[in-house]
C-alpha positions as CSV (number, residue, x, y, z in Angstrom):
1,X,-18.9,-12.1,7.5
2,X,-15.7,-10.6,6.4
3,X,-13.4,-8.8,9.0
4,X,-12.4,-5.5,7.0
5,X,-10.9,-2.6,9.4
6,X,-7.8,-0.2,9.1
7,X,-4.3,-2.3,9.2
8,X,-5.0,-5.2,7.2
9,X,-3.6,-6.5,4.4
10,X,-5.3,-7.6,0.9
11,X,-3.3,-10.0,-1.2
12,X,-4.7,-9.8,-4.9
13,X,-5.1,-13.6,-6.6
14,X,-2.7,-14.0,-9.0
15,X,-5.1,-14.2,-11.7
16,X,-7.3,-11.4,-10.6
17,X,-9.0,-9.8,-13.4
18,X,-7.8,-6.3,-13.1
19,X,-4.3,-6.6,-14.2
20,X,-3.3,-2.7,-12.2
21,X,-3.7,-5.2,-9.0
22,X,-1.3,-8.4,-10.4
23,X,0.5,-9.4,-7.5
24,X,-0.7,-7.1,-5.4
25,X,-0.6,-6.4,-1.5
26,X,-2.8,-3.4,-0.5
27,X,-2.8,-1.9,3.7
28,X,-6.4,-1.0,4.0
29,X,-5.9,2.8,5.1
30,X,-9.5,3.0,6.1
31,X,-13.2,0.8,6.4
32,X,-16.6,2.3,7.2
33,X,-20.3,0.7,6.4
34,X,-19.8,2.9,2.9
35,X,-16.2,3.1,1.5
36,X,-12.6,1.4,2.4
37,X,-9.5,2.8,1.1
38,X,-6.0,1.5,0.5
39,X,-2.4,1.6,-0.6
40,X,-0.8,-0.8,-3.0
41,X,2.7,-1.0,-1.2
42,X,4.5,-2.6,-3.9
43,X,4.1,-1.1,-6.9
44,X,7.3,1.2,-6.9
45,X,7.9,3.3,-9.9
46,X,11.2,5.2,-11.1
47,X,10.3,8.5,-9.7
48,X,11.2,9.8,-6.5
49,X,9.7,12.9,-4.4
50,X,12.0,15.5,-4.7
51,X,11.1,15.0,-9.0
52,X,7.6,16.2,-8.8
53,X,6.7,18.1,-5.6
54,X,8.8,21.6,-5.6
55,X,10.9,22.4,-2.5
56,X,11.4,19.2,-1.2
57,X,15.6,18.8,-2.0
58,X,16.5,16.2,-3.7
59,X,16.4,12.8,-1.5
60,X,15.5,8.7,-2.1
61,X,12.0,9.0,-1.1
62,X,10.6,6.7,-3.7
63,X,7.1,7.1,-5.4
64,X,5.0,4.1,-5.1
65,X,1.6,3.5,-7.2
66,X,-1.3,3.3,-4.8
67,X,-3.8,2.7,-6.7
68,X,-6.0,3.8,-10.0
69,X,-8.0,6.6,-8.1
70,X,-6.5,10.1,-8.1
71,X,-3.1,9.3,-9.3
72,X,-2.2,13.1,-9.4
73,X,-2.6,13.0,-5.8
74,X,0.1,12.3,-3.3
75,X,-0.6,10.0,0.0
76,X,1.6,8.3,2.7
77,X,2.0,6.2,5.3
78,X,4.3,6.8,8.4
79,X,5.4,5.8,11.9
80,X,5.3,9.5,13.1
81,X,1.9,10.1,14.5
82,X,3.3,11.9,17.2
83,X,5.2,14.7,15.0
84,X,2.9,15.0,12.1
85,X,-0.1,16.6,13.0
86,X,-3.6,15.6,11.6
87,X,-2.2,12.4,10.9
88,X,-4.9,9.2,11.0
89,X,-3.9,6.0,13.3
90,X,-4.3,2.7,11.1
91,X,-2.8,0.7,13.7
92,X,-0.3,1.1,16.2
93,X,2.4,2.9,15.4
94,X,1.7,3.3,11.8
95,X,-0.3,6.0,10.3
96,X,-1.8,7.4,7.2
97,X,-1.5,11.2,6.1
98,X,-1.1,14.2,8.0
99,X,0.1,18.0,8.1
100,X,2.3,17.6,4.5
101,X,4.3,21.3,5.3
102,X,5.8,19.3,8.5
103,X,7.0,16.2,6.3
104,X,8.9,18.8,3.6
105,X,10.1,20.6,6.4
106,X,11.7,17.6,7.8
107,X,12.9,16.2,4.6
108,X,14.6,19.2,4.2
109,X,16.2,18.9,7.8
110,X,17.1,15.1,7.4
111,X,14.7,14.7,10.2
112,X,13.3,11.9,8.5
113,X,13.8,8.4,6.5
114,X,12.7,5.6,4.4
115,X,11.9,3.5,7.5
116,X,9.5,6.1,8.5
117,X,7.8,7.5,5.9
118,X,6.3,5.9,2.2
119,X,4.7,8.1,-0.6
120,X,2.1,6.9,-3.4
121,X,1.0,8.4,-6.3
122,X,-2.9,7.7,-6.1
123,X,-4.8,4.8,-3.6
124,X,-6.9,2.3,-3.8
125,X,-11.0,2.6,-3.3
126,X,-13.9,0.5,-3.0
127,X,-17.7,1.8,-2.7
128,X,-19.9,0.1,0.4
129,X,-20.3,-3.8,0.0
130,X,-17.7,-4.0,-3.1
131,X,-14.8,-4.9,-1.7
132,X,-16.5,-7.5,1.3
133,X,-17.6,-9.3,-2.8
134,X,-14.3,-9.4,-4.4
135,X,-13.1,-10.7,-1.6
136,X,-16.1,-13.1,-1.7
137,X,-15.4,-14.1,-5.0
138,X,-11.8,-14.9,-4.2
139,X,-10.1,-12.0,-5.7
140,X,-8.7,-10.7,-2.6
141,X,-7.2,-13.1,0.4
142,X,-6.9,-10.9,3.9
143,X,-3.9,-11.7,5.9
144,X,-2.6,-10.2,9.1
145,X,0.8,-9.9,8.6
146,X,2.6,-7.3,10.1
147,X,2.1,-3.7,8.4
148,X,6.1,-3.4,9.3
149,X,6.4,-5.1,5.4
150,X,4.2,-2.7,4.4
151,X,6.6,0.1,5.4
152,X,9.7,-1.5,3.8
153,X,10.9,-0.6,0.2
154,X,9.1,-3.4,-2.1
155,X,8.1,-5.1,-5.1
156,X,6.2,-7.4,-6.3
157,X,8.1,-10.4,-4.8
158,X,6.9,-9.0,-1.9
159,X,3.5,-10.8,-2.7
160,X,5.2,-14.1,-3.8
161,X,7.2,-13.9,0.0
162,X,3.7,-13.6,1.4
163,X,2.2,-16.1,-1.0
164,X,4.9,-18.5,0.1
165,X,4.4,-18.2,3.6
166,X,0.0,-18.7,3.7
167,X,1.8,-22.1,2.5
168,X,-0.6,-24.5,0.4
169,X,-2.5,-23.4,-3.0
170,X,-0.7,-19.9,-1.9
171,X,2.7,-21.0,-2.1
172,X,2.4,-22.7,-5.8
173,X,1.0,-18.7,-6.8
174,X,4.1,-17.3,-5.4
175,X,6.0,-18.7,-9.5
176,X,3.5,-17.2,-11.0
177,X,4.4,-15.6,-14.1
178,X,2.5,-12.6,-15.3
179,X,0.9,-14.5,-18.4
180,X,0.2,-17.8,-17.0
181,X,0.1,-19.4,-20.8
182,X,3.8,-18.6,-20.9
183,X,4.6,-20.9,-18.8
């Protein structure tokens, strides 16, 4: 039986056969019986905020790819659950959407940083039993680290740190180039 809820973390293999999830790690937004739903927190691109979303000033509020599904869609995750209304609790003290007019306002008002607040361009899905068989199949490792790293500005060595850390076959992934037969 696999443990899936809200605040873990996925860590892709390295050789996963999807090549939008290479060194992946994903914060599972939301599980139910029929869908789960995540961010990939270490994808960051070049854009920031301000450059596509009109009326926000311009700030460093990177853009982060969250995944293949709605990329024309912005999501985030914060530690404000308090002051953004609507907001959805993935664990304590982090939290996934909310009442978006409060976050410009406050970006506007320096009310708000990059400790508190990450956006993505798109998320992560997976229909009822698919994800519980990648991760079966040994695509997908769960881990429990803290979703503090998942609020931290990343990349992909990110997932090698992690990699390194589960120790044994985990740690030899964490040199893994991206074409394997380069090596």
């Amino acid at each position: 039986m696999v443990n899936l809820k809200s605040g873990r973390i996925l860590i892709s293999e390295p050789l996963i056969n999807d090549k939008r999830f290479f060194k992946s790690i994903i914060l599972i937004t939301y599980h139910s019986k029929i869908e789960t739903l995540g961010l990939i927190v270490n994808q960051p691109t070049k854009l920031y905020l301000h450059e596509i979303i009109d009326g926000i000033k311009e700030s460093d509020f990177q853009l982060y790819i969250g995944g293949p599904v709605e990329q024309n869609a912005i999501q985030f995750i914060h530690t404000l659950g308090n002051v953004i209304k609507n907001s959805i609790r993935i664990n304590k003290g982090l939290y996934w959407g909310g009442d978006f007019s409060i976050v410009k306002k406050m970006i506007n008002n320096n009310e708000i940083s990059n400790n508190e607040i990450k956006f993505f361009m798109g998320y992560s899905g997976w229909h009822e039993d698919q994800l519980e068989n990648e991760i079966k199949e040994k695509s997908w490792i769960l881990d429990d680290s803290s979703t503090k790293v998942c609020m931290q500005k990343s990349n992909s060595e990110l997932w090698s740190k992690i990699a390194k850390k589960k120790g044994g076959q985990y740690a030899i992934w964490s040199n893994l180039p991206i074409n394997p037969n380069l090596n």
